[in-house]
N, C-alpha and C positions, 0 to 999 in steps of 0.2 A: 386131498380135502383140506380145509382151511384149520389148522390147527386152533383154532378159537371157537369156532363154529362145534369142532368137535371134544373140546375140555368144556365148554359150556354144553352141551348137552350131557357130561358127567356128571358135572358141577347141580342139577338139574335134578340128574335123578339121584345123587348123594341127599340134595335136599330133602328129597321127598323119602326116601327112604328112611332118614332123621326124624321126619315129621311122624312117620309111619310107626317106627320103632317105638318113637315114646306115646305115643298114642295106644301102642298096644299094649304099655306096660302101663300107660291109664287106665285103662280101660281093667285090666287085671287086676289089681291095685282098689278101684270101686269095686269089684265083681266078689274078692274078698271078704272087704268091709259089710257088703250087701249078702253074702251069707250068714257073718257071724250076728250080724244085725236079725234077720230072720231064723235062726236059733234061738235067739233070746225073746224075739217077739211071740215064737211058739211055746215057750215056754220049756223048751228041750236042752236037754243037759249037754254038756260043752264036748261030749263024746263022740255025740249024730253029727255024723259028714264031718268026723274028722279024715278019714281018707283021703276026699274028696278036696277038705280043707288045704291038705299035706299036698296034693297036687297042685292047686293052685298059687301057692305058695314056692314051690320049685317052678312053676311058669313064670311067676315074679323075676324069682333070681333069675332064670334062664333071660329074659327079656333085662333085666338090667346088664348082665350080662354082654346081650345083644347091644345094647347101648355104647356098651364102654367101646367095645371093640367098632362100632360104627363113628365112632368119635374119633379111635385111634385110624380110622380108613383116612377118614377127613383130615385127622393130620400129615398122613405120610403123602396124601392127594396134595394138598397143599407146599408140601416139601418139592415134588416133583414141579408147582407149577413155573417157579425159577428154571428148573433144569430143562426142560421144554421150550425156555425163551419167553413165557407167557407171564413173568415177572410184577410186571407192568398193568397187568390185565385183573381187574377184581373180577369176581361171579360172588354171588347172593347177595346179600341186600348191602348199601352202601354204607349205610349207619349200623353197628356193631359192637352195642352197648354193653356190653359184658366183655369185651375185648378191650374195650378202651378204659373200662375200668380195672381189667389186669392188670394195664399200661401202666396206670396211674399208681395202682399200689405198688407196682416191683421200682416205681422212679422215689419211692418214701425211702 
């Protein structure tokens, strides 16, 4: 099989699994805020679903967490693409504006 064909459909689902990851640590992150928020709207003291709080709150970290380590995949993916011979070859979008501003600040 065509080595490109097949790092781009990793390259593919790394994305989306990026996409995924911090979306779900969005989505936790509102879910939070939208409880502490309905505590106080009910008028209940900072105690009610603190448990529950405490969970959500380890789903956070656990999902940032998830993050880090999907970023660190993305870079050792990336390290392998040279050693593969696929050097040459980008996957994800072409423009890469946070990369080119690392660029920028480690050339000061």
């Amino acid at each position: 099989m065509d080595r490109t064909l097949v790092a781009s459909a990793v390259a593919e689902n790394l994305f989306a699994t990026e996409t995924a990851v911090e979306d779900a640590l969005g989505q936790a992150v509102l879910l939070m805020r939208r409880m502490m928020d309905a505590r106080r709207e009910l008028g209940l003291p900072a105690t009610v679903g603190d448990p529950a709080l405490r969970r959500v709150t380890a789903a956070v970290n656990a999902l940032g967490e998830a993050q880090k380590e999907i970023v660190r995949t993305h870079g050792e993916l990336e390290s392998l693409r040279s050693e593969l011979g696929l050097g040459g070859i980008r996957f994800g979008p072409l423009h890469k504006p946070l990369a080119a501003a690392a660029e920028d600040q480690t050339a000061d």
